[in-house]
N, CA, C and O of each residue as an XYZ file, in Angstrom:
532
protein
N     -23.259    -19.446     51.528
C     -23.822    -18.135     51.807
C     -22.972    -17.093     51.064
O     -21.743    -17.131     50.996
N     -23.900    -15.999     50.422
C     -23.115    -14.922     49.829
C     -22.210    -13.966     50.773
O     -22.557    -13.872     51.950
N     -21.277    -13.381     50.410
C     -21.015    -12.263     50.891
C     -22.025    -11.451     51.780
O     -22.031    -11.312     53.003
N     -22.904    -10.939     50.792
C     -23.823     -9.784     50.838
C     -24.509    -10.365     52.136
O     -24.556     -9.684     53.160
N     -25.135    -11.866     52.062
C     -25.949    -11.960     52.936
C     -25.307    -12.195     54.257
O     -25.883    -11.987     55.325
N     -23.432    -12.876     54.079
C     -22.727    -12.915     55.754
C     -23.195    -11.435     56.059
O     -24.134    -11.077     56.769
N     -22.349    -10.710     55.381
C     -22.635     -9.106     56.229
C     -24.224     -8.647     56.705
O     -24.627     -7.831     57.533
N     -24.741     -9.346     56.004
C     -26.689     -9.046     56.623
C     -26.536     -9.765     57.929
O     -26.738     -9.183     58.994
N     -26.219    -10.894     57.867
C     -26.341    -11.717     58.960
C     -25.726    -11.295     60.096
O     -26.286    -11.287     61.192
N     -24.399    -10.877     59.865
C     -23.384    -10.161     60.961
C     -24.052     -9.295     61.524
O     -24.333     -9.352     62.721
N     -24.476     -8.175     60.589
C     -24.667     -6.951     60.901
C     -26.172     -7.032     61.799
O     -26.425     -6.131     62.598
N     -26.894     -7.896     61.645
C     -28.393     -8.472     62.054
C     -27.714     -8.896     63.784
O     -28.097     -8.100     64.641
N     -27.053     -9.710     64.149
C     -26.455    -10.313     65.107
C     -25.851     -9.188     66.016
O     -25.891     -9.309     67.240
N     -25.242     -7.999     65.358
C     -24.390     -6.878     66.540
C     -25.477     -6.289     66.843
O     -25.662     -5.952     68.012
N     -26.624     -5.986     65.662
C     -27.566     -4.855     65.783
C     -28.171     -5.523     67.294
O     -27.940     -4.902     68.331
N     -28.832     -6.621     67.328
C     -29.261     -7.215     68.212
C     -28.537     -6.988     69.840
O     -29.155     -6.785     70.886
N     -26.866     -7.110     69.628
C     -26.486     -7.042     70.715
C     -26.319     -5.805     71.744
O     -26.210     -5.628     72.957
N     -26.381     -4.724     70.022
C     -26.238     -3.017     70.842
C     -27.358     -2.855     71.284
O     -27.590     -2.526     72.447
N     -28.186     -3.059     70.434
C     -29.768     -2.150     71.046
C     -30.855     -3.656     71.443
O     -31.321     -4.540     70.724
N     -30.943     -3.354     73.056
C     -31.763     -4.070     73.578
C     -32.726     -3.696     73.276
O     -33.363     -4.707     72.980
N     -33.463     -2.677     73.101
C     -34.834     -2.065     73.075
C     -34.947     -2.538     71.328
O     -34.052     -2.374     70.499
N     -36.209     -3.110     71.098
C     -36.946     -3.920     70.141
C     -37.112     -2.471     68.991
O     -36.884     -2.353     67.787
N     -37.376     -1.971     69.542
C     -37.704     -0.653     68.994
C     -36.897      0.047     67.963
O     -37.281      0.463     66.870
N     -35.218      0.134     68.718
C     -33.977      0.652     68.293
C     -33.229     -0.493     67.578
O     -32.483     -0.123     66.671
N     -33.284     -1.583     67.780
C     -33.119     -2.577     66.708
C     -33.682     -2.864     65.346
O     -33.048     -3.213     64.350
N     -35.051     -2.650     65.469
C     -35.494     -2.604     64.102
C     -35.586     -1.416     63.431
O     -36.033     -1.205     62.303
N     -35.029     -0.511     64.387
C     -34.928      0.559     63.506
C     -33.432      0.279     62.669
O     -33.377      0.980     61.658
N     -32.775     -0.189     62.779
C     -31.218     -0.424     62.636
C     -31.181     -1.260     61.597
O     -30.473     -1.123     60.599
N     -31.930     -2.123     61.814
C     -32.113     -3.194     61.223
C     -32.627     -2.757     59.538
O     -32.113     -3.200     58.511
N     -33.558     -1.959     59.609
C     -34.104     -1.519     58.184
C     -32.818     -0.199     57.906
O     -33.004      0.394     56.843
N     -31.915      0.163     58.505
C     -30.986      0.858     58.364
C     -29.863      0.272     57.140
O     -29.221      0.711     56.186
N     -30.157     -1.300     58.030
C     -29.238     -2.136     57.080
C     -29.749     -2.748     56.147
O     -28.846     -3.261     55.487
N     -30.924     -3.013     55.655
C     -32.106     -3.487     54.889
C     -31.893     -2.416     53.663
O     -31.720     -2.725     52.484
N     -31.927     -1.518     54.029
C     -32.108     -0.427     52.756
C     -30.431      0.021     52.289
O     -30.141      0.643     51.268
N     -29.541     -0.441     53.246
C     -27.876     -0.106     52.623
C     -27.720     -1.666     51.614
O     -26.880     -1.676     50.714
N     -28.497     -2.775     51.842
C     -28.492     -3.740     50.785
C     -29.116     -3.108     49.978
O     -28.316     -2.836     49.083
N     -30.082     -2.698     49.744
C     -31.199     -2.521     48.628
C     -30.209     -1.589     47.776
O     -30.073     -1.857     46.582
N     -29.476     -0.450     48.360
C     -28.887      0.866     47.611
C     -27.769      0.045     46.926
O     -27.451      0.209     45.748
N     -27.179     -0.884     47.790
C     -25.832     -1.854     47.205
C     -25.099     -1.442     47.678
O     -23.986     -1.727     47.236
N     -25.169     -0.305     49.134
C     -23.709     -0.123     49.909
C     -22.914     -1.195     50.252
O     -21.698     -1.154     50.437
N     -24.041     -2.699     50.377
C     -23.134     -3.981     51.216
C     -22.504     -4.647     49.903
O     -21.506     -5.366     49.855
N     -23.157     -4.319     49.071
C     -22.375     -5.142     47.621
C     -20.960     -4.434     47.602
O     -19.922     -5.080     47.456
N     -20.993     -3.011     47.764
C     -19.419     -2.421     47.078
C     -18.559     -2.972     48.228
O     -17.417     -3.375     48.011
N     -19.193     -2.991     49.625
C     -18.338     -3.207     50.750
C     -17.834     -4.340     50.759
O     -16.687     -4.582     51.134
N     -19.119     -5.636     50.102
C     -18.346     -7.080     50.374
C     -17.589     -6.927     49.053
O     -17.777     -8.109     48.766
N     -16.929     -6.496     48.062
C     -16.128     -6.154     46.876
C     -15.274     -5.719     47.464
O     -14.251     -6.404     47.459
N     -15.251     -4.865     47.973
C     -13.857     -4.183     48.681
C     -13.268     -4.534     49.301
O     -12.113     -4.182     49.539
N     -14.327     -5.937     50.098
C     -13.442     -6.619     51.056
C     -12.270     -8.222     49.992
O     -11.250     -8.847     50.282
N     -13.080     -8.223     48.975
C     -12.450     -9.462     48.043
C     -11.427     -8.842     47.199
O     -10.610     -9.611     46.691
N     -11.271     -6.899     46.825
C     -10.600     -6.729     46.802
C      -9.166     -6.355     47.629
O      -8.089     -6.045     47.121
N      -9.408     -6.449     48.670
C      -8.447     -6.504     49.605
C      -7.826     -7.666     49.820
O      -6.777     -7.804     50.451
N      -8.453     -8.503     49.307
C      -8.017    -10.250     49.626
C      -6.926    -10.650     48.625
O      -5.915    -11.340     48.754
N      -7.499     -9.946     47.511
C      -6.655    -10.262     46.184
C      -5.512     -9.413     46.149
O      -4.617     -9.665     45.342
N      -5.435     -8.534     46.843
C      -4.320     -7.636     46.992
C      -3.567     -7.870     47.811
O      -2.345     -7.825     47.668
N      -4.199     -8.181     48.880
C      -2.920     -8.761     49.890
C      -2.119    -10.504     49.591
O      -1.098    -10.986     50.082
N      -2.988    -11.008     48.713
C      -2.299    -12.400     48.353
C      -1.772    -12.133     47.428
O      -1.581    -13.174     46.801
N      -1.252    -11.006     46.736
C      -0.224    -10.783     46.014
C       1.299    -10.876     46.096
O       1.821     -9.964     46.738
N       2.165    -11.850     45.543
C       3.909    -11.520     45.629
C       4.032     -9.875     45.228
O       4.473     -9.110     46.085
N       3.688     -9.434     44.098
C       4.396     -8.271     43.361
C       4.405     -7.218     45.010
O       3.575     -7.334     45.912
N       5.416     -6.394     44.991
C       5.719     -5.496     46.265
C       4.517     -4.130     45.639
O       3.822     -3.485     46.424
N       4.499     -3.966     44.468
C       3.451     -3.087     43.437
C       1.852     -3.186     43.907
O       0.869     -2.461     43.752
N       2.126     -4.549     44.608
C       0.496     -4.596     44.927
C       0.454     -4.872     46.150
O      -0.455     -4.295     46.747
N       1.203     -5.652     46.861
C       1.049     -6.115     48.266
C       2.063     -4.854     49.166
O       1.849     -4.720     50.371
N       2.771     -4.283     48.715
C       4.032     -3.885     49.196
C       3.460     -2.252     49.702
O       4.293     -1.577     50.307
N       2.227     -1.699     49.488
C       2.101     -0.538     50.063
C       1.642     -0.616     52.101
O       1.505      0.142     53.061
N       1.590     -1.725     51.834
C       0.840     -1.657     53.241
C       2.353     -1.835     54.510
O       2.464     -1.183     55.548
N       3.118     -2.659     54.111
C       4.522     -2.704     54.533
C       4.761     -1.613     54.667
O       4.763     -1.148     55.807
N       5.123     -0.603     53.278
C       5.210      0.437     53.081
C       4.885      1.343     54.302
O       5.696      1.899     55.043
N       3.772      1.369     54.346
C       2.909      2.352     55.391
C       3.554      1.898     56.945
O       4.009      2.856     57.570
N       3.620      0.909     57.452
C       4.395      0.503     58.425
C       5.116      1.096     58.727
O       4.960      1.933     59.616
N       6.937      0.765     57.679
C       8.024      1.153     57.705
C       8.312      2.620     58.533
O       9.029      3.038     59.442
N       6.859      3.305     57.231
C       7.275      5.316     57.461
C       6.664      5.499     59.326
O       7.227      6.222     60.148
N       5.737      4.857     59.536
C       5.095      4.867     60.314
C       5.667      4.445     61.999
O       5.422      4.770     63.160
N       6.480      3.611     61.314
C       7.558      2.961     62.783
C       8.499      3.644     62.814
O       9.156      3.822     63.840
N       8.846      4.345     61.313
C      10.243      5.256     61.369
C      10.176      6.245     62.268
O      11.014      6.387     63.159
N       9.035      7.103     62.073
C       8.035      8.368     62.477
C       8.359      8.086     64.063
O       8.872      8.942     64.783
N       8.040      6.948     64.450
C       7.513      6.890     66.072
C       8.899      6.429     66.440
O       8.859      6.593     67.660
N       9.684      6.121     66.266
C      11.011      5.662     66.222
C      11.893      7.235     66.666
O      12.527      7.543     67.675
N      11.656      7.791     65.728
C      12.478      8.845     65.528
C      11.875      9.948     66.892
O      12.617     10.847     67.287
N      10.999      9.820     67.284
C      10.335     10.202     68.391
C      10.511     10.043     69.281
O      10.883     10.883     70.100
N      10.263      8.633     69.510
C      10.822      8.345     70.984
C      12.177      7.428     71.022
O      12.097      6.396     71.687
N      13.202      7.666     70.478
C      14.600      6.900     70.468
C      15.459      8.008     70.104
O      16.123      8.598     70.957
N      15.475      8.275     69.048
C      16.102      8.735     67.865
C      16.496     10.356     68.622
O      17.427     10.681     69.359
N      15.537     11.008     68.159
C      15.836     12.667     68.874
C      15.459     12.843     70.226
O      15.456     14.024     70.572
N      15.152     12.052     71.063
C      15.610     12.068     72.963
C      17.017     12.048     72.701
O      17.752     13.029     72.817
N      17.445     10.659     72.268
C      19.149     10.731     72.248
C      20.213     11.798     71.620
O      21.221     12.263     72.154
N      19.654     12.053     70.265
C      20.373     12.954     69.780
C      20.252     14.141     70.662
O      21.314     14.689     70.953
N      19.040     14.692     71.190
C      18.962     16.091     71.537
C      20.200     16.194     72.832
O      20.885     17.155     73.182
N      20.136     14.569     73.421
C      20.759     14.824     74.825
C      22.078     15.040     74.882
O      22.684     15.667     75.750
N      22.860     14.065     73.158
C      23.913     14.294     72.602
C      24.407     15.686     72.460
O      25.344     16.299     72.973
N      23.357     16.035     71.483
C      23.668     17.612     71.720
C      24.095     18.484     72.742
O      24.979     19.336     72.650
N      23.478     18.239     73.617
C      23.033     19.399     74.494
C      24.158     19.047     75.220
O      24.545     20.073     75.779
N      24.976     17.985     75.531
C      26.606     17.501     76.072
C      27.483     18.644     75.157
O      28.077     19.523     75.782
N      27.532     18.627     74.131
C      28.537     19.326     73.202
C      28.349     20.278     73.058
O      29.124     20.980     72.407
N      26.969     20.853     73.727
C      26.709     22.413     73.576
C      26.325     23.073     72.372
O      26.543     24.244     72.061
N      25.598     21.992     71.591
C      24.607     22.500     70.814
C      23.046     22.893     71.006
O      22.237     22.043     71.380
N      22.796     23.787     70.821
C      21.465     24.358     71.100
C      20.178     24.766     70.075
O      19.135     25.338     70.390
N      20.487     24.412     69.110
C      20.044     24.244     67.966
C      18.152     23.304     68.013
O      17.848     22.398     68.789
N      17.623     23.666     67.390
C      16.024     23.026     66.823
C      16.238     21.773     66.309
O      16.782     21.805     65.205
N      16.035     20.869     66.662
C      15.319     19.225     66.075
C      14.129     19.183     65.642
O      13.220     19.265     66.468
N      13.788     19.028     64.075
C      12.820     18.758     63.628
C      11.719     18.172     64.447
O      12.017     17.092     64.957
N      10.915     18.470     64.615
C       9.405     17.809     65.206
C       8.601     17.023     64.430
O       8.755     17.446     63.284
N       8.075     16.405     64.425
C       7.227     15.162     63.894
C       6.189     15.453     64.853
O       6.249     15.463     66.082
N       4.857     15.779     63.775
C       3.553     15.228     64.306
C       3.213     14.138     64.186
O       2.787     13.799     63.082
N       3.268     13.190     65.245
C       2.929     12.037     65.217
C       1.603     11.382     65.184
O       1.483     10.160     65.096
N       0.254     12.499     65.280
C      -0.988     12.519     65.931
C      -1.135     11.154     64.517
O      -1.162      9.942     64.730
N      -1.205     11.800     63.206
C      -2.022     10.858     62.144
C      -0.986      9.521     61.698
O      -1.497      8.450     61.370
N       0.517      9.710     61.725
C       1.482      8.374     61.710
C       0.889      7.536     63.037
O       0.595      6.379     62.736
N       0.722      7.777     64.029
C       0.224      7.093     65.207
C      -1.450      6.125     64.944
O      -1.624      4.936     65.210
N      -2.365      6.988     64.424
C      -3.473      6.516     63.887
C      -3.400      5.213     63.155
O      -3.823      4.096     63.450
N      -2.752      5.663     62.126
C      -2.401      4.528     61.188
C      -1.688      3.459     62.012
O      -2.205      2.388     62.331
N      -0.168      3.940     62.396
C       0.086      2.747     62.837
C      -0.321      1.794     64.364
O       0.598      1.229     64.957
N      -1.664      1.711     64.851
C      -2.321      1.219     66.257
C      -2.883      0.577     65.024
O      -2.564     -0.612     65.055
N      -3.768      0.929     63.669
C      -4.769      0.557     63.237
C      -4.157     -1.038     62.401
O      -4.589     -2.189     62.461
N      -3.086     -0.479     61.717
C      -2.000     -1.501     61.075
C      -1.591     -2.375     62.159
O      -1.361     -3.435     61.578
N      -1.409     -2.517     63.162
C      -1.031     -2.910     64.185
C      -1.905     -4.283     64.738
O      -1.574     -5.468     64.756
N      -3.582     -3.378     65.327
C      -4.308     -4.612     65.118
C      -4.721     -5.276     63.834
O      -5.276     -6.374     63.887
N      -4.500     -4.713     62.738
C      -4.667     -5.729     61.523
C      -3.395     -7.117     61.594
O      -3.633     -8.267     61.222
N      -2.033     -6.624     62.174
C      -0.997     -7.834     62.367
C      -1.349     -8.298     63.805
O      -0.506     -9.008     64.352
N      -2.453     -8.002     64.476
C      -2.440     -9.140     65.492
C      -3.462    -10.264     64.974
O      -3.553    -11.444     65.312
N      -4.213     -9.507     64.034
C      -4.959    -10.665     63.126
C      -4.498    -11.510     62.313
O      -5.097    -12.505     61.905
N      -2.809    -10.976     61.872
C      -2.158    -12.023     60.845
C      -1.800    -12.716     61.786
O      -2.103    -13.909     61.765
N      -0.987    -12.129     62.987
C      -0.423    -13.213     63.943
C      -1.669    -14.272     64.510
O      -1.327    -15.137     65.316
N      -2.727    -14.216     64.197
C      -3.973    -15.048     65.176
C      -3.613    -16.239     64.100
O      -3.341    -17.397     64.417
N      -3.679    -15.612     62.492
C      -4.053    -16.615     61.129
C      -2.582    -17.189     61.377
O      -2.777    -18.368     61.078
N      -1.198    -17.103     61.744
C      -0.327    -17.997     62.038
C      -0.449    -18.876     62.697
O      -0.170    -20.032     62.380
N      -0.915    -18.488     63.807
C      -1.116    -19.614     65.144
C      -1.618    -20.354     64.853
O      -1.358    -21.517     65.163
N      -2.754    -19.917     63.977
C      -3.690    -21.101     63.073
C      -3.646    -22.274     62.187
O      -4.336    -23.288     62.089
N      -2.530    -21.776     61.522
C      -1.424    -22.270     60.391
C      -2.132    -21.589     59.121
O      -1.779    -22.023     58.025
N      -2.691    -20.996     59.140
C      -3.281    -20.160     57.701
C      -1.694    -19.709     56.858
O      -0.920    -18.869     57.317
N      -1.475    -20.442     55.627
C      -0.271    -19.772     54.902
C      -0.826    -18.466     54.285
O      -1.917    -18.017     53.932
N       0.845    -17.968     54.342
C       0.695    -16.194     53.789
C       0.758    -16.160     52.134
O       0.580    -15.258     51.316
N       1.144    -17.777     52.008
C       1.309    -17.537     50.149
C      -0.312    -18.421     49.734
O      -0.672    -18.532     48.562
């Protein structure tokens, strides 16, 4: 089976499960009928083989941004809740009264829940024995 047509098939199978009413399904259904025809599911199943080929990459140039994104991302939330509680409390012993940088965490947080369940999916493909090379 192609790409194009798993994602028909998938997408045929949820449509079914959201909308009970016969009605609102086939409306959905030609929703997804005509995103094949335009080739939205072609670029999508591409994007998904390019993601495949990118993440089975050694070079850090190609595989290494997504780590990347982690790192800043754990640093971010790190520094939040560890990092400047302690320091501030440090401070505030020695009688400094001074501003600690703030971190909006709203969009580092996004990312990293989303990165997050993507590694409970690597951790599933371990359990599995799926190798990472």
């Amino acid at each position: 089976m192609d790409p194009i047509s798993a994602l028909l098939s998938i997408g045929n199978t949820i449509i079914q499960r959201i909308f009970p009413d016969p009605a609102q399904a086939a409306q959905a259904q030609l929703a997804l009928l005509k995103m094949q025809q335009d080739g939205d599911l072609a670029a999508i199943s591409g994007q998904m083989e390019i993601n495949k080929v990118e993440a089975a990459s050694s070079s850090i140039f190609v595989s290494g941004w997504r780590p990347f994104c982690g790192w800043i991302c754990g640093f971010g939330l790190g520094y939040v809740a560890i990092i400047e509680p302690i320091a501030r409390l440090v401070a505030t012993l020695v009688g400094y009264t001074g501003a600690f940088p703030q971190i909006d965490t709203t969009l580092t947080m996004q990312v990293l829940l989303g990165m997050l369940g993507m590694g409970g999916l690597r951790s599933l493909d371990k359990a599995k024995g799926v190798a990472s090379k």
